[in-house]
Phi, psi and omega in degrees: 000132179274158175275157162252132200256144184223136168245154170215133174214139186047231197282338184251202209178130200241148185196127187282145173241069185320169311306013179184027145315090164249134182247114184255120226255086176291101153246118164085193178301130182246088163328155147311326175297315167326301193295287192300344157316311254226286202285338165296336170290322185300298183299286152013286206278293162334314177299346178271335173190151148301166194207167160262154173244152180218105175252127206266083180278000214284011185244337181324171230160246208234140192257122174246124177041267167311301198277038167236314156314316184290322152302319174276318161261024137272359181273120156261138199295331182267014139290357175244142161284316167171175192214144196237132160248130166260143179059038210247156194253162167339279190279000167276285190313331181284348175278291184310334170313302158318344190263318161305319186281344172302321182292301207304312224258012188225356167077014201270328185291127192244332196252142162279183165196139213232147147220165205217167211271296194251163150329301200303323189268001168268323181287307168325302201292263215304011145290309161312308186307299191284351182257322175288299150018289162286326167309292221278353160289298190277000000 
C-alpha cells in the first residue's frame, strides 16, 4: 500500500498519484508565494523521476504577474512527462501556451500539454500516453 503525499499551499492542493502522478487542484487567485510554492514542489518530485502534472483549473480566478513569470523561469521542462489542464478557460490556455512556447523556443520543451473538460478524460490521455510511450521504448 502506498502513502499518499498530500500538499496545501495558500487556497490550493496538491496530491501524489504512484506512479507518476501530481494533481493539482487551482482555487481562487495564484499568488507569487503560490508559484513558488508550486515550482518547489515541482522541482522536488521531479528530481526524483519525471511525472505528469494535471492541474485542475476550474476553480482558478487570476494568475498574478510576478507568479507566471516565476513559473516560466523556474519550471524546468524535463521535470514532466507531460501536462494536463482541466476546465481551463480561454485565457488560462493562452498563458499556459505562452509558457510553453518560450520552453519551445530554448530548446527546453520535453513534455506535451494537453487539455480535457474532466478527471476522467486526464486519466484516459495519460493511459494513451503512457502506452505510446511504451510502444515507442519497446
Amino acid at each position: 500500500m502506498s502513502i499518499r503525499r498530500e500538499w496545501k499551499f495558500g487556497t490550493h492542493a496538491a496530491h501524489f498519484e504512484e506512479p507518476d502522478i501530481l494533481w493539482v487542484r487551482i482555487q481562487g487567485e495564484t499568488s507569487l508565494q503560490d508559484a513558488i510554492s508550486l515550482t518547489q514542489l515541482y522541482g522536488e518530485l521531479g528530481a526524483q523521476k519525471p511525472f505528469f502534472v494535471v492541474t485542475d483549473l476550474a476553480g482558478a480566478t487570476t494568475l498574478e504577474a510576478e507568479a507566471r513569470n516565476h513559473v516560466s523561469q523556474n519550471t524546468n521542462p524535463s521535470w514532466f512527462l507531460g501536462s494536463v489542464y482541466i476546465g481551463a478557460g480561454f485565457v488560462q490556455k493562452a498563458v499556459a501556451r505562452s509558457l510553453a512556447f518560450v520552453h519551445a523556443m530554448t530548446g527546453k520543451l520535453t513534455f506535451d500539454m494537453h487539455f480535457v473538460s474532466n478527471e476522467q478524460e486526464a486519466r484516459e490521455l495519460i493511459a494513451r500516453e503512457r502506452a505510446r510511450r511504451h510502444t515507442r521504448v519497446a
